[in-house]
Predicted model as a PDB file, atoms N, CA, C, CB and O in Angstrom, pLDDT in the B-factor column:
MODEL        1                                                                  
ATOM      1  N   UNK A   1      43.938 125.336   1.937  1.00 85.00           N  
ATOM      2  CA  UNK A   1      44.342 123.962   1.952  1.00 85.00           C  
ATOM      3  C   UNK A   1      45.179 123.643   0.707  1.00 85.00           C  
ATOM      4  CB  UNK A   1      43.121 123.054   2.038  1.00 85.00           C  
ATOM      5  O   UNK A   1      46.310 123.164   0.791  1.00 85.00           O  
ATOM      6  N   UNK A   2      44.492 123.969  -0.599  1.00 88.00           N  
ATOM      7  CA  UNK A   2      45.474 123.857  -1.377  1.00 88.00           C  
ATOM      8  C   UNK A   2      47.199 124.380  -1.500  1.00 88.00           C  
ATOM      9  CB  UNK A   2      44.855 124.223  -2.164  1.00 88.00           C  
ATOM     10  O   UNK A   2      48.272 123.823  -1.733  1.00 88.00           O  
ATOM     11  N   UNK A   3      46.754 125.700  -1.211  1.00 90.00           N  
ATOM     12  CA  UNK A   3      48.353 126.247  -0.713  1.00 90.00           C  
ATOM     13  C   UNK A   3      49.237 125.573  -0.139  1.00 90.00           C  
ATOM     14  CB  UNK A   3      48.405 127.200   0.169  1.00 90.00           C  
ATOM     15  O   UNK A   3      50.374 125.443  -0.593  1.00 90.00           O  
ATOM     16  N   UNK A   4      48.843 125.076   0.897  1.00 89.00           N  
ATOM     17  CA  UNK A   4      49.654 124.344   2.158  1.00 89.00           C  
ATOM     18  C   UNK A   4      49.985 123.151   1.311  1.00 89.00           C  
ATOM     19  CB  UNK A   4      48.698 123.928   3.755  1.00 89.00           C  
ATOM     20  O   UNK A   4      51.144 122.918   0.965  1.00 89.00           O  
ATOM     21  N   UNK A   5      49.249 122.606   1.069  1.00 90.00           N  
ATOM     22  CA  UNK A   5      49.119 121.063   0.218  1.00 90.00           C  
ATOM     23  C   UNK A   5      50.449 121.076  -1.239  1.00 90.00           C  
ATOM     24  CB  UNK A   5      47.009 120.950  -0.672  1.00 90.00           C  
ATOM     25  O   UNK A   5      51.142 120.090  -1.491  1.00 90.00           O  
ATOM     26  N   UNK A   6      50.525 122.270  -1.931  1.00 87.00           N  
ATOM     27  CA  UNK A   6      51.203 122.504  -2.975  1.00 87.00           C  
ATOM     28  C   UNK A   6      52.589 122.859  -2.609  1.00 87.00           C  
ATOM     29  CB  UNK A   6      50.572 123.431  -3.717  1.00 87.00           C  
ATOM     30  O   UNK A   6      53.534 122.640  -3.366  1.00 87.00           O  
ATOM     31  N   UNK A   7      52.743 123.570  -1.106  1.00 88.00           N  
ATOM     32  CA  UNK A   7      54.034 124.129  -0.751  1.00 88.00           C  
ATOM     33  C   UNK A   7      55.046 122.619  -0.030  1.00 88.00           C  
ATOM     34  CB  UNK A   7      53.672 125.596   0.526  1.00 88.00           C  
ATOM     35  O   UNK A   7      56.164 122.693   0.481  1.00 88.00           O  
ATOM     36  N   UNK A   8      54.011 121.083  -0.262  1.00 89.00           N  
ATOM     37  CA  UNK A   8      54.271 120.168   0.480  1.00 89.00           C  
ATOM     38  C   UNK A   8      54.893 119.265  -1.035  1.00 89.00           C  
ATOM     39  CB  UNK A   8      52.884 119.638   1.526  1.00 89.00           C  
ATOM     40  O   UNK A   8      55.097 118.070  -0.819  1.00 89.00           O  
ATOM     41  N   UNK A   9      55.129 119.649  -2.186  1.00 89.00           N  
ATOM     42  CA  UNK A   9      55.208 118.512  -3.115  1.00 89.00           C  
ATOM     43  C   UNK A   9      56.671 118.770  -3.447  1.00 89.00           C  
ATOM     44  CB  UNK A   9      54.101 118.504  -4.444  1.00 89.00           C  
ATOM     45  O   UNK A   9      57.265 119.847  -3.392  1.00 89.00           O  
ATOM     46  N   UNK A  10      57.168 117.498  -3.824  1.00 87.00           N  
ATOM     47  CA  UNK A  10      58.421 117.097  -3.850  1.00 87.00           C  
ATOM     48  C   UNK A  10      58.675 117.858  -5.396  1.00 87.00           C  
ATOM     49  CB  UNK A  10      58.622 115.333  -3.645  1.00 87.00           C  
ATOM     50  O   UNK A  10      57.855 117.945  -6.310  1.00 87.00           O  
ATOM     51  N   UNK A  11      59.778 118.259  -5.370  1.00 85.00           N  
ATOM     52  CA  UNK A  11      60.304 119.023  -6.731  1.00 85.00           C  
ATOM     53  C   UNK A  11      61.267 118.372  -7.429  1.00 85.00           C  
ATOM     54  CB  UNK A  11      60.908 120.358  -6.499  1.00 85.00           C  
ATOM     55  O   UNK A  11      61.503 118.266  -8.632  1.00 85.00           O  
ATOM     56  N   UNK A  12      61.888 117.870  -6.233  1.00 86.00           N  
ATOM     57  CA  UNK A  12      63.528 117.303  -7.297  1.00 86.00           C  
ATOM     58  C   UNK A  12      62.938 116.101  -7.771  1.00 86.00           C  
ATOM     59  CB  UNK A  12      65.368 116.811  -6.303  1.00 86.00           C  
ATOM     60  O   UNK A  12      62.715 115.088  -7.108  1.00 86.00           O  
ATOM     61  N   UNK A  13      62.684 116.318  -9.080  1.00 82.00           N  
ATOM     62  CA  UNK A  13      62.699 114.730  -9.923  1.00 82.00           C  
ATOM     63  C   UNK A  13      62.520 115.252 -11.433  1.00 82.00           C  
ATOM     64  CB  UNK A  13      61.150 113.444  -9.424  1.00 82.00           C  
ATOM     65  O   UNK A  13      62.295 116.343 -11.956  1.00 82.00           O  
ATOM     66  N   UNK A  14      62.762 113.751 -11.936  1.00 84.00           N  
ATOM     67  CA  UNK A  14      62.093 114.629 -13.693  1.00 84.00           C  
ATOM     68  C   UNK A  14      61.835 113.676 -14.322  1.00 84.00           C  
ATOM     69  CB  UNK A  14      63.151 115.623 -14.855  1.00 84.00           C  
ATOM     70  O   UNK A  14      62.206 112.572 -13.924  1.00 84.00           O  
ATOM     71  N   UNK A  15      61.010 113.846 -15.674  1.00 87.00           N  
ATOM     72  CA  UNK A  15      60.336 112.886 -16.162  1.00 87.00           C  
ATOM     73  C   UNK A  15      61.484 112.174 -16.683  1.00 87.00           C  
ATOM     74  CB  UNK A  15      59.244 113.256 -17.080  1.00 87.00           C  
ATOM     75  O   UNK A  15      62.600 112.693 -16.654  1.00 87.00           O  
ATOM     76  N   UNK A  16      61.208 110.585 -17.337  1.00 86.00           N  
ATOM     77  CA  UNK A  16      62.389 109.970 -17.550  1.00 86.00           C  
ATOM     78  C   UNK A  16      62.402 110.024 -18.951  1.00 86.00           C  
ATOM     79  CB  UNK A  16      62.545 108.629 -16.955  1.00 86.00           C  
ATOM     80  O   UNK A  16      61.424 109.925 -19.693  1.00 86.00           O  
ATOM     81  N   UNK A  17      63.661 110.198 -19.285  1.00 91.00           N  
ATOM     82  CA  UNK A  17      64.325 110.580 -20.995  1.00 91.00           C  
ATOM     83  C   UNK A  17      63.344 109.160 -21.658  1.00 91.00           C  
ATOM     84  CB  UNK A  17      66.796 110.331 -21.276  1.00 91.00           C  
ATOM     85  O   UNK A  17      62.989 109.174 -22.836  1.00 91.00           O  
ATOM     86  N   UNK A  18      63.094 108.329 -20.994  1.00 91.00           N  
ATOM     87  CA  UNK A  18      62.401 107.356 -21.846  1.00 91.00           C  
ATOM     88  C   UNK A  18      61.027 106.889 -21.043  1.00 91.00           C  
ATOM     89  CB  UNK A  18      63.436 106.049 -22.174  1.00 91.00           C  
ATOM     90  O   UNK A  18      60.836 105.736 -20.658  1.00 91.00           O  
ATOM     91  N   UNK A  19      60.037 108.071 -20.847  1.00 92.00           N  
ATOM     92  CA  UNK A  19      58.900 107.939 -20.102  1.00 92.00           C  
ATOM     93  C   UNK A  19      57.899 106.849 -20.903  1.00 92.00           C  
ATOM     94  CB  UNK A  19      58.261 109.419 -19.892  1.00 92.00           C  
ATOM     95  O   UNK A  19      57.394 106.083 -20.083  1.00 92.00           O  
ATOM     96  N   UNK A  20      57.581 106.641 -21.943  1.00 94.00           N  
ATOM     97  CA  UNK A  20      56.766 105.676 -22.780  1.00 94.00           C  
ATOM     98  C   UNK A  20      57.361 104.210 -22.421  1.00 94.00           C  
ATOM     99  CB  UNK A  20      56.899 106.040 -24.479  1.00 94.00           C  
ATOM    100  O   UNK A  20      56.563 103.326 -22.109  1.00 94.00           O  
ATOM    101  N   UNK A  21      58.445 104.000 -22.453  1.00 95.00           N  
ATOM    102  CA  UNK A  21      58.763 102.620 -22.062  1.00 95.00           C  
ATOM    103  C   UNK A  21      58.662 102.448 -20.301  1.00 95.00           C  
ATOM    104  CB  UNK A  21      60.376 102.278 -22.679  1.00 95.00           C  
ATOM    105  O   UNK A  21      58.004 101.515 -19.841  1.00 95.00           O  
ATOM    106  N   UNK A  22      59.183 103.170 -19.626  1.00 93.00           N  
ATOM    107  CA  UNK A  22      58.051 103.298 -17.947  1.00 93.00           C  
ATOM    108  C   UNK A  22      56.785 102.771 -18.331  1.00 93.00           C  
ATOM    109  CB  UNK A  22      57.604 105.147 -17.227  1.00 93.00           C  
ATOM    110  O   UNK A  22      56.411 101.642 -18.013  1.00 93.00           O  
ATOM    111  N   UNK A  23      56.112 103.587 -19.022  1.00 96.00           N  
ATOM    112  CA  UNK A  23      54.902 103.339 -18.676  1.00 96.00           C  
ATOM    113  C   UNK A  23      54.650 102.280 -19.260  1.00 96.00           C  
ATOM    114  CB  UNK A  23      54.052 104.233 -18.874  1.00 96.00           C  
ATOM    115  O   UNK A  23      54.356 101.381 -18.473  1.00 96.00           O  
ATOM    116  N   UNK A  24      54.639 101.971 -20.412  1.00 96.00           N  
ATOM    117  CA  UNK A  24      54.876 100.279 -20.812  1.00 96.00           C  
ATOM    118  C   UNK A  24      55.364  98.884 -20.028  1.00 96.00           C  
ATOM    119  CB  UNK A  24      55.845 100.294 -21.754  1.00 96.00           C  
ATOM    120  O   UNK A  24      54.899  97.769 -19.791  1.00 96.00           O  
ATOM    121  N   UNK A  25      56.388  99.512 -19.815  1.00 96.00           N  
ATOM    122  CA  UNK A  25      56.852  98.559 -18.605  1.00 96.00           C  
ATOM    123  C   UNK A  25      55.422  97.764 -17.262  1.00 96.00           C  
ATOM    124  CB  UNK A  25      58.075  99.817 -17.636  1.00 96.00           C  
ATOM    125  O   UNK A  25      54.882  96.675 -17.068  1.00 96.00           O  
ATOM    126  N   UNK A  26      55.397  98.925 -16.771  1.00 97.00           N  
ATOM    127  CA  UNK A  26      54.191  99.209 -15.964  1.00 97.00           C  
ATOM    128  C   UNK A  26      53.076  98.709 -16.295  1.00 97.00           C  
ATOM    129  CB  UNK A  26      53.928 100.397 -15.861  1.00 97.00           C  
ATOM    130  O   UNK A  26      52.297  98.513 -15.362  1.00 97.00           O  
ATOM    131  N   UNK A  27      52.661  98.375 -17.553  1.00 97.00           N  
ATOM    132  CA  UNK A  27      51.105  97.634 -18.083  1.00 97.00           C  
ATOM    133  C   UNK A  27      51.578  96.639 -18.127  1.00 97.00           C  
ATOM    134  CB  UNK A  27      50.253  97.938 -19.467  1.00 97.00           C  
ATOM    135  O   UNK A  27      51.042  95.739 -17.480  1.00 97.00           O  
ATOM    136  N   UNK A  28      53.009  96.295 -19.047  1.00 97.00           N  
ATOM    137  CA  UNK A  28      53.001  94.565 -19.182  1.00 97.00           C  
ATOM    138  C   UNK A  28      53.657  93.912 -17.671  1.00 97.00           C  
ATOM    139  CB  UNK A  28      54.216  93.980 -20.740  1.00 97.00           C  
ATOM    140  O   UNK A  28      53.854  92.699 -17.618  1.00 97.00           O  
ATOM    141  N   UNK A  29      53.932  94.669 -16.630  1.00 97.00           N  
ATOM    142  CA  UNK A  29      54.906  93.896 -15.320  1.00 97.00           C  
ATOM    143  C   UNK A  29      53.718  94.090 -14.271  1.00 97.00           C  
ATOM    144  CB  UNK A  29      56.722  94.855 -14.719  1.00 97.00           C  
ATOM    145  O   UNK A  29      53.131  93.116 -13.799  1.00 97.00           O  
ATOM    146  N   UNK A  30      53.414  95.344 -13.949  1.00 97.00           N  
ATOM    147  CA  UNK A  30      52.502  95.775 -12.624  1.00 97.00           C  
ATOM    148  C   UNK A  30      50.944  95.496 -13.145  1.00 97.00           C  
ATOM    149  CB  UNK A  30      52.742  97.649 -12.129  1.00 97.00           C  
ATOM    150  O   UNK A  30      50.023  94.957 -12.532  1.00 97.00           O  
ATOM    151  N   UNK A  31      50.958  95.757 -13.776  1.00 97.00           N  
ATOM    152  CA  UNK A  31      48.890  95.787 -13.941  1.00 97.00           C  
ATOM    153  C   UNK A  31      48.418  94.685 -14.139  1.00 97.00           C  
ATOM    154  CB  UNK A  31      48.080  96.593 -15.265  1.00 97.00           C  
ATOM    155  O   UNK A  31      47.311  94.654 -13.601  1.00 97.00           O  
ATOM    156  N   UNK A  32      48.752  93.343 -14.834  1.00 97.00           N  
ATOM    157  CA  UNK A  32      48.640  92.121 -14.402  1.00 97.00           C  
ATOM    158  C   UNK A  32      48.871  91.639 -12.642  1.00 97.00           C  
ATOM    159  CB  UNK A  32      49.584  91.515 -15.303  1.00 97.00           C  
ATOM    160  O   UNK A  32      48.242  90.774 -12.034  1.00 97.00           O  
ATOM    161  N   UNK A  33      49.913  92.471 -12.158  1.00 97.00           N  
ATOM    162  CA  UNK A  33      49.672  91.840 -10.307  1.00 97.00           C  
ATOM    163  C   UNK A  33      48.276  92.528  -9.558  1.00 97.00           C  
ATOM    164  CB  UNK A  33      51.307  92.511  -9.051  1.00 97.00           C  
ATOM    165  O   UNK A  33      47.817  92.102  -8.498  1.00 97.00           O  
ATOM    166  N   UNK A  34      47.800  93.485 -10.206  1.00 96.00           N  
ATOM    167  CA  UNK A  34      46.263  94.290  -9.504  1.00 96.00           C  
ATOM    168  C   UNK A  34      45.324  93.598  -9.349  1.00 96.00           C  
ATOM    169  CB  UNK A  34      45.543  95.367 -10.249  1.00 96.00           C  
ATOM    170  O   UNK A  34      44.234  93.875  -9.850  1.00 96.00           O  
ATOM    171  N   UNK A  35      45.549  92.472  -8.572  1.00 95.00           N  
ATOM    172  CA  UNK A  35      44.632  91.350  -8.783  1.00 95.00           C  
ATOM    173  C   UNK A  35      44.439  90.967  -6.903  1.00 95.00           C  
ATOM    174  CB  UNK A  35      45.492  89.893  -9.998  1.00 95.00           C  
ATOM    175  O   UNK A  35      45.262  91.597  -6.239  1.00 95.00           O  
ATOM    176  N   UNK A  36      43.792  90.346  -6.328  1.00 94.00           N  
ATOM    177  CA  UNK A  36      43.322  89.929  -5.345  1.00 94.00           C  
ATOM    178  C   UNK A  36      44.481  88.807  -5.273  1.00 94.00           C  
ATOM    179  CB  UNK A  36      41.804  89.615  -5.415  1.00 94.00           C  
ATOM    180  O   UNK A  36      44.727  88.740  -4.069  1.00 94.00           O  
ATOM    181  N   UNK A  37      45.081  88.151  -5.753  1.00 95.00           N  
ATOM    182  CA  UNK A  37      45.969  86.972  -5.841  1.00 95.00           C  
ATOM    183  C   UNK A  37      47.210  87.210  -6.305  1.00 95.00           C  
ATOM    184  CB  UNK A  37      45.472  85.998  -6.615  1.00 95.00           C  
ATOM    185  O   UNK A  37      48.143  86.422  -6.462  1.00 95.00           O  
ATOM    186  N   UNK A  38      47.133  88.457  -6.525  1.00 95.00           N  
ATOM    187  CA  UNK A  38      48.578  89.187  -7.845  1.00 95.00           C  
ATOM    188  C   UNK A  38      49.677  89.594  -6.584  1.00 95.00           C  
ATOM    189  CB  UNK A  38      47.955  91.289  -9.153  1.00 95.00           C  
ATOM    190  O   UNK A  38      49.334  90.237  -5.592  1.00 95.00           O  
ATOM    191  N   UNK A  39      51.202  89.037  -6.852  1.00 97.00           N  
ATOM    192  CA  UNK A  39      52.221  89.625  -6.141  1.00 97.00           C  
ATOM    193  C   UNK A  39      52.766  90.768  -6.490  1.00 97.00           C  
ATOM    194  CB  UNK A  39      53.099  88.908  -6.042  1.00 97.00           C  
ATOM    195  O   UNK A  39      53.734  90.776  -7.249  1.00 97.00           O  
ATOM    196  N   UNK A  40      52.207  91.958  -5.970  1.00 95.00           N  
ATOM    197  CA  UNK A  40      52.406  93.154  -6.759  1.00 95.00           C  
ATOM    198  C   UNK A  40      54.218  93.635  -5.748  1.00 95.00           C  
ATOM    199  CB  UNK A  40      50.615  94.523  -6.548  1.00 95.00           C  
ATOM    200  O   UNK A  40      55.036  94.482  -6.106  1.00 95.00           O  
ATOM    201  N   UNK A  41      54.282  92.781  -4.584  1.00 96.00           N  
ATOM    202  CA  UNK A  41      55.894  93.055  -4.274  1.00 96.00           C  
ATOM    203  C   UNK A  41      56.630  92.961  -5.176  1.00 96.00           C  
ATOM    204  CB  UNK A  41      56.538  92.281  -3.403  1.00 96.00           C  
ATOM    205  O   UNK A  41      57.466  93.831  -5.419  1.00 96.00           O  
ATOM    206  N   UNK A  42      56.516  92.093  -5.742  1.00 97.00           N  
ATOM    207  CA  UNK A  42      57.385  91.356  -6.892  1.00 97.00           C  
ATOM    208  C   UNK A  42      57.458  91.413  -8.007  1.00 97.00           C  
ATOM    209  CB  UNK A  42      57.323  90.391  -7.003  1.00 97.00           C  
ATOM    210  O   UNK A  42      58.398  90.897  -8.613  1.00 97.00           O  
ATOM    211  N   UNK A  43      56.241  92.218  -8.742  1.00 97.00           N  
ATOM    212  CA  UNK A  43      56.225  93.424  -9.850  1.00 97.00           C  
ATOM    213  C   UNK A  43      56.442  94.538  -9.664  1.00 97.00           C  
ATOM    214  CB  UNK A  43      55.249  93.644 -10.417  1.00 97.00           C  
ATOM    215  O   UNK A  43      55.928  95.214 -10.555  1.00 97.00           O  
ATOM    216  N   UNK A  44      57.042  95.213  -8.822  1.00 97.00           N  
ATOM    217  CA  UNK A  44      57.233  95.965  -8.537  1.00 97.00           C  
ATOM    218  C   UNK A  44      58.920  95.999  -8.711  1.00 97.00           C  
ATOM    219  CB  UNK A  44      56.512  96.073  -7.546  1.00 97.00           C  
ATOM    220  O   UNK A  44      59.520  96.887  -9.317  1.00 97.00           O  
ATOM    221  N   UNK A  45      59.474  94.978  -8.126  1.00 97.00           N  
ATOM    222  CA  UNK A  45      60.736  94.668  -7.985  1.00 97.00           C  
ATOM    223  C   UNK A  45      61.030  94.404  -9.420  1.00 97.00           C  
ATOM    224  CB  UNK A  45      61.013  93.554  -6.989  1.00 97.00           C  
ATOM    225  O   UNK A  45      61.895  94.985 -10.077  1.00 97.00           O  
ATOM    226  N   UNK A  46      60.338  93.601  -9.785  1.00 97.00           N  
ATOM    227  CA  UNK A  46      60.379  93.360 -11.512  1.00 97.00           C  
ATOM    228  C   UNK A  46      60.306  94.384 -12.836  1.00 97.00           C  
ATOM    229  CB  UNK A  46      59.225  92.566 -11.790  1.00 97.00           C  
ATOM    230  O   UNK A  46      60.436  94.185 -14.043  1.00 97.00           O  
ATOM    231  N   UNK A  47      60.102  95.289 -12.222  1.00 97.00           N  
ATOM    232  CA  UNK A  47      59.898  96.959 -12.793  1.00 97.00           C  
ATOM    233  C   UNK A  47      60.331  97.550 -12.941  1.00 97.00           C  
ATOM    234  CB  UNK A  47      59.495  97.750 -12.546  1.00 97.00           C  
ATOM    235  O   UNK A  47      60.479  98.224 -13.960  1.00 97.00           O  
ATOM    236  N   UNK A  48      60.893  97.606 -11.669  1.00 95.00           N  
ATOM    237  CA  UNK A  48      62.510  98.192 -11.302  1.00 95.00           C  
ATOM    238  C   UNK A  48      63.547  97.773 -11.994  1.00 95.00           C  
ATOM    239  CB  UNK A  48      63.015  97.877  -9.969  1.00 95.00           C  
ATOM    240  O   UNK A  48      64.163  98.566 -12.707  1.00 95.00           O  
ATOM    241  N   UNK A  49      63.913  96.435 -11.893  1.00 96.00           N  
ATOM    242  CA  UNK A  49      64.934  95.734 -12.463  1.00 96.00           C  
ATOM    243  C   UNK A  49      64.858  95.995 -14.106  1.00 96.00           C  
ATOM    244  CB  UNK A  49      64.796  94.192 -12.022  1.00 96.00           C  
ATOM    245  O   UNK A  49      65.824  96.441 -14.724  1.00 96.00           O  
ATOM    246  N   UNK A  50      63.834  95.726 -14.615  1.00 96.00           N  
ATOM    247  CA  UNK A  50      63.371  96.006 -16.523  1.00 96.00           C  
ATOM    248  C   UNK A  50      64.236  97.225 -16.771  1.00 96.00           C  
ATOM    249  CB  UNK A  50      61.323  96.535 -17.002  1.00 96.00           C  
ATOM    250  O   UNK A  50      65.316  97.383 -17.341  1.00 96.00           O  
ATOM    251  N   UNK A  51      63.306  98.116 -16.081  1.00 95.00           N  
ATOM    252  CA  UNK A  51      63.493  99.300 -16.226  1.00 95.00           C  
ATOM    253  C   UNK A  51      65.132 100.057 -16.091  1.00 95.00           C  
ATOM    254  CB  UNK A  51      62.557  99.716 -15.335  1.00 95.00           C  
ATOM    255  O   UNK A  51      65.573 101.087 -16.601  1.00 95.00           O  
ATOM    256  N   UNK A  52      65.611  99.285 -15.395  1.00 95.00           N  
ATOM    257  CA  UNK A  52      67.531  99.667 -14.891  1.00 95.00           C  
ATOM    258  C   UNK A  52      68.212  98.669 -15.959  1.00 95.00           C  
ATOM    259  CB  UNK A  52      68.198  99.029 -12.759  1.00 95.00           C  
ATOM    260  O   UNK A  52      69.339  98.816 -16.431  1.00 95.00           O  
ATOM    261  N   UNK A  53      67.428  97.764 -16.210  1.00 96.00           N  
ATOM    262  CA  UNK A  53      68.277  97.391 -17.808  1.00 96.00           C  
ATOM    263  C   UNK A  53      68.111  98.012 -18.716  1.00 96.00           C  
ATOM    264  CB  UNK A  53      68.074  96.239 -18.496  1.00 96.00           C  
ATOM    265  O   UNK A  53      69.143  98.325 -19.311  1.00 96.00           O  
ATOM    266  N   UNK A  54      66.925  98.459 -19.239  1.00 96.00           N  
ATOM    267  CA  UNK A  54      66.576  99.135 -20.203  1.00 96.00           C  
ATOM    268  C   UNK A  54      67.360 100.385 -20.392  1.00 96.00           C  
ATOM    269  CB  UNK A  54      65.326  99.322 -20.085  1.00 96.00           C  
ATOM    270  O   UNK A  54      68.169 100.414 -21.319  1.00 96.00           O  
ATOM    271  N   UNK A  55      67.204 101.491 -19.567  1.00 95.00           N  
ATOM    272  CA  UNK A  55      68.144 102.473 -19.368  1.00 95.00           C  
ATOM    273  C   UNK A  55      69.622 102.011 -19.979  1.00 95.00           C  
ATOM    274  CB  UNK A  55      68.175 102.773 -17.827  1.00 95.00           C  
ATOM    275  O   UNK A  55      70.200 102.434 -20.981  1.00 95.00           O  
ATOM    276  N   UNK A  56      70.092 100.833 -18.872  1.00 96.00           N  
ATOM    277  CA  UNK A  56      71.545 101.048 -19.006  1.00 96.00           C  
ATOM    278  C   UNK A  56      71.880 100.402 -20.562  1.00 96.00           C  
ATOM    279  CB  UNK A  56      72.435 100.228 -17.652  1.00 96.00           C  
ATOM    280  O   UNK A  56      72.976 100.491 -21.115  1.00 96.00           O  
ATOM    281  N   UNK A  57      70.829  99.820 -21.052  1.00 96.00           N  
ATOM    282  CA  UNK A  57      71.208  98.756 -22.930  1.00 96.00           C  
ATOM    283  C   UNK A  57      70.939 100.697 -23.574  1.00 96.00           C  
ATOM    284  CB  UNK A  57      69.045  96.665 -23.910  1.00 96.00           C  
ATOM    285  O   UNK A  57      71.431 100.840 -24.694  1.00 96.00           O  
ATOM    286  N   UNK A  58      70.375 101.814 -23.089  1.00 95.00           N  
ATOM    287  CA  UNK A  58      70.143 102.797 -24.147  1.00 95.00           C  
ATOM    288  C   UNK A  58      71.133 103.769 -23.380  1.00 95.00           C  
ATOM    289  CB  UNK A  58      68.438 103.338 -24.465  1.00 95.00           C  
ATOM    290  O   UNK A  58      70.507 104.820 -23.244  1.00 95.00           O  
ATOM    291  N   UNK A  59      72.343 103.893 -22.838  1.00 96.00           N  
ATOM    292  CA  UNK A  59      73.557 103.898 -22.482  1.00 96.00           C  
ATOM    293  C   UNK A  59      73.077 105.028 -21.270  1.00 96.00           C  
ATOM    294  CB  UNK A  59      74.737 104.247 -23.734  1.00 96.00           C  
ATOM    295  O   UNK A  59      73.533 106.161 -21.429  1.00 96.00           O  
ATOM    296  N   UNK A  60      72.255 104.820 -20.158  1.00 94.00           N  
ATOM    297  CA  UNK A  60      72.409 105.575 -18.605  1.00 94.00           C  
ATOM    298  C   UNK A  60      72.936 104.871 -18.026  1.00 94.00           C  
ATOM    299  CB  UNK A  60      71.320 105.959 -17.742  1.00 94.00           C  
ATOM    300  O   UNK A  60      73.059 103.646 -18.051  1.00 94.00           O  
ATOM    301  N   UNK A  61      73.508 106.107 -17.094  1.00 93.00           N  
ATOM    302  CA  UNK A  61      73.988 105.734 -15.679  1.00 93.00           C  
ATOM    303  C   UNK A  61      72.904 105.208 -14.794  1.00 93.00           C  
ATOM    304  CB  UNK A  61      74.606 106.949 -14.972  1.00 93.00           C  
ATOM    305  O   UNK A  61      71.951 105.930 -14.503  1.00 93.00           O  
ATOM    306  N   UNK A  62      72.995 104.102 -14.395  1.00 91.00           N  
ATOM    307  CA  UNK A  62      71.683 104.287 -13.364  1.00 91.00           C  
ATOM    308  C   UNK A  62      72.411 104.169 -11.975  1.00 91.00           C  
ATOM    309  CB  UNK A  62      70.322 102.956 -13.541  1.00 91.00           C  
ATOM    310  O   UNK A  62      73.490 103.597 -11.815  1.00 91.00           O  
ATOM    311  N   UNK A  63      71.735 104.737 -11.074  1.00 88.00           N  
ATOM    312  CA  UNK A  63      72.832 104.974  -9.744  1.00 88.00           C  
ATOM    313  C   UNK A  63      71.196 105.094  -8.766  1.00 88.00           C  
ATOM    314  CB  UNK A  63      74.297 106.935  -9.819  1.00 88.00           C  
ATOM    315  O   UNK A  63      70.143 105.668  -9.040  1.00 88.00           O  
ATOM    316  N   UNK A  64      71.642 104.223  -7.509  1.00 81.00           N  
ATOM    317  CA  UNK A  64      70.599 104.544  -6.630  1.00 81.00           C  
ATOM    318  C   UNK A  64      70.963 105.732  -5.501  1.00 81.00           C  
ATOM    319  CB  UNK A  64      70.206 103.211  -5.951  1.00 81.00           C  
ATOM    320  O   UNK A  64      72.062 106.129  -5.114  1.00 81.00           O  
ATOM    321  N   UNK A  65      69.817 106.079  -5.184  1.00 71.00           N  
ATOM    322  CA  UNK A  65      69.849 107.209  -4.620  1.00 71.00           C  
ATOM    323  C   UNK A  65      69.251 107.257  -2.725  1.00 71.00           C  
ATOM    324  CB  UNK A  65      68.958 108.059  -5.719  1.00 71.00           C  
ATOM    325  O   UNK A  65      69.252 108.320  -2.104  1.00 71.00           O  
TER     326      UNK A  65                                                      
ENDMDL                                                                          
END                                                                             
């Protein structure tokens, strides 16, 4: 099972040149919506967006895929 399970995981990706601010991002935008009442659509979207500024103010391309 594991075999099968491991020959199933996605490869193309990579950690992001600025993984600490992700994950930052992520405590102060998403983990406040983990709530029973929390719009986590919309932190999510809000995450996204941070995060594609952030990149592009520390000079990436950001390009969707």
């Amino acid at each position: 099972m594991y075999f099968e399970s491991a020959s199933k995981i996605n490869d193309d990706w990579d950690v992001l040149p600025f993984n600490s601010q992700y994950a930052q991002e992520f405590v102060d935008t998403v983990v406040p919506e983990l709530t029973e009442d929390g719009d986590l659509y919309n932190a999510l979207g809000k995450w996204q967006s941070n995060l594609e500024t952030y990149a592009e103010d520390q000079g990436f391309n950001v390009v969707d895929k």
